[in-house]
C-alpha positions, 0 to 999 in steps of 0.5 A: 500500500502506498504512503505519503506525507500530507500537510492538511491545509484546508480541513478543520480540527473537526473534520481531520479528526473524523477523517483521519488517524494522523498525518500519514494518511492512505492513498486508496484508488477508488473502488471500480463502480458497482452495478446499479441494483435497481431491485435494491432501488425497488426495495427501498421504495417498498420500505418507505411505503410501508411506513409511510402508509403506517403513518397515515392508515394506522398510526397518525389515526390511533394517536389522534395526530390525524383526524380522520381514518383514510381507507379503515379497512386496511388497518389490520395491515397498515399497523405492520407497516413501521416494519418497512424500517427494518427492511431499510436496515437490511438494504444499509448494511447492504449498501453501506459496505458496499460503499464503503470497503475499498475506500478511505475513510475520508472517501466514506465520510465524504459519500455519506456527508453528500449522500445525507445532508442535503436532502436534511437541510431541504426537508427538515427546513420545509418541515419546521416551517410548514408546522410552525406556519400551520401553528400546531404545537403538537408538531412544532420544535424550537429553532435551537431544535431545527438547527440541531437537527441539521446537524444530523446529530440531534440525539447526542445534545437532547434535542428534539427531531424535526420529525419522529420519523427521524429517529431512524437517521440517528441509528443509521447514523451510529451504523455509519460510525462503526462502519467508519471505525472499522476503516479507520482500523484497517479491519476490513480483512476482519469483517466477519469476526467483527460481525460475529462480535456485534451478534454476541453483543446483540445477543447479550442485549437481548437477555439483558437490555442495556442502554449504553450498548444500544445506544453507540453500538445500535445492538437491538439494531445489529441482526437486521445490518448484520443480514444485509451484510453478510448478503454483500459478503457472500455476494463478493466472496461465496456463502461459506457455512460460517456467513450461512450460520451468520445469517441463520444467527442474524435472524433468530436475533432479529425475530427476539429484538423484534418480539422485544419491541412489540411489547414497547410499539404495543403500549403506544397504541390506543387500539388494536396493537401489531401481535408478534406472530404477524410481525414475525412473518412480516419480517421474514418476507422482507427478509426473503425479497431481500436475499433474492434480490441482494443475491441475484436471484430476482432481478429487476431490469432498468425502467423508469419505475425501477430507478424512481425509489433510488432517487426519491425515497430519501426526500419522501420519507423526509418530510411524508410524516409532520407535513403530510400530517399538516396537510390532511388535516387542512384537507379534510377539515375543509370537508376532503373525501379522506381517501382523496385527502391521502391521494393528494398528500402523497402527489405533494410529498411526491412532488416536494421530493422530487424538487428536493432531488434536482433542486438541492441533492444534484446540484449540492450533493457533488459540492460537499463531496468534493469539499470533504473528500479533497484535500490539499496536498503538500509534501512535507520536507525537511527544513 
């Protein structure tokens, strides 16, 4: 591997300090670009679509957030629909080693600060404003809050989120800097036993929670990053028995944490709660469509509906929640069919997301990409 000697003129203290180790820093060509996965694309799609018909069928009406019940009859199902979550999970640990080995961590931070902030900064600006506009204090947050949370790290100073569906950012998050860390220590060759480590310590959590452990290590997370991991690796370098039992391990985790959490989603309810047996199904189908794809089993070819999601599920999943909250609510207090209220909120978070994509990610996204991931380089010689 090659080295040399930089001089980092143009980073800050902060940035060299997540991008880092010291001034002997690697010189990595950049990985060979991999195939678009428009099945993946595709999956995204249906994820953000389970939680956002979760929100609007199931939740936003069993909390009062909402005042009418849009489509009733599909309620029984809606109400599993906050499970498209954990399908988001399993498409991370995906496509975040995916992204990620091959590369520096400088060359991460940089994918993950241009592929994260933008989209933020538009949605979470659009959200507080149409909220603070409407005057509903339900959904309303600080200033302090709103510049918090374009930061992406909220959770760390007790800041409220913009929007409860942000509370996923902030695991991805923490799944990012453990992927982060592993680059920084050059453990890519270990990622298995790392891997297996980050298992017993899920299983550990699941007889005895501990909130330090699922807070900074995301351990009731891991089974569902874990599946999506040891996906790519066996995509990359064969089902050995070891990543088959992995992923067997990932699963049996992923059903107890699972089982866990009904009993915490249960007491948020006011009517019919999700039952575990119909969650356990739930996340074993996503789990199916998810290898078949990620493996190549199912393939899905490029076309128009196949590379839509890809772009839009980022921006929708955004800003659907709080404002779409807001709007339906207009809607139908102005005597909206509440089914027809719902078509319409989901045409405008359609639209808004996709001026969100061209106007702000396209543009803005290759700026910051560039801003974190160059440098200025000097060779340092002796005086």
């Amino acid at each position: 591997m090659l080295h040399e000697v930089r001089a980092d003129r143009d980073s800050s203290p902060l940035t060299r300090l997540l991008t880092d180790r010291d001034v002997t820093t690697d010189i990595r060509p950049a990985p060979p670009a991999a195939p678009r996965s428009y099945g993946i694309d595709l999956l995204r799609g249906v994820a953000c679509l389970s939680v956002l018909l979760f929100h609007f069928i199931a939740r936003g009406v069993d909390s009062r957030w909402i005042p009418a019940a849009p489509l009733p009859a599909f309620e029984p199902l809606a109400r599993y629909g906050y499970l498209g979550v954990h399908l988001f999970f399993m498409i991370s640990g995906y496509v975040i080693l995916l992204s990620a080995l091959g590369r520096s961590p400088r060359a991460f931070v940089a994918s993950r600060v241009s592929r994260l902030y933008p989209a933020l900064w538009a949605g979470a600006t659009i959200t507080m404003l149409v909220t603070w506009t409407h005057g509903d204090a339900r959904f309303a947050v600080s200033w302090s809050d709103w510049a918090w949370n374009m930061t992406l790290v909220p959770q760390y100073v007790g800041a409220n989120f913009v929007d409860g569906a942000y509370w996923s950012l902030a695991v991805e998050l923490q799944f990012y800097v453990v992927v982060w860390l592993a680059l920084v220590a050059r453990l890519e060759a270990r990622l298995d036993q790392l891997l297996w480590a980050w298992l017993l310590l899920s299983l550990v959590d699941a007889i005895n929670p501990m909130y330090p452990v699922e807070r900074w290590l995301i351990a009731n997370w891991a089974p569902l990053f874990t599946i999506g991991a040891a996906s790519f690796l066996a995509t990359r370098h064969g089902w050995s028995p070891q990543r088959v039992l992995m992923l067997l391990a990932s699963t049996a985790l992923m059903l107890v944490h699972a089982w866990r959490e009904v009993t915490y989603v249960a007491k948020s309810f006011r009517g019919a709660p999700p039952v575990f047996p119909v969650v356990a199904a739930v996340l074993v189908v996503f789990l199916l469509l998810f290898l078949a794809i990620s493996t190549g089993k199912l393939h899905v070819p490029k076309t128009r509906w196949a590379t839509l999601p890809g772009k839009l599920t980022y921006p929708v999943y955004l800003i659907h929640q709080h404002v779409g909250y807001v709007v339906f609510t207009i809607l139908v207090q102005r005597q909206l069919n509440p089914e027809l209220a719902l078509l319409i909120v989901i045409g405008l978070v359609v639209a808004v997301a996709t001026a969100i994509h061209h106007l702000v990610e396209l543009p803005l996204a290759p700026v910051l990409r560039r801003l974190v991931g160059s440098r200025r380089v000097a060779t340092v010689t002796a005086s």
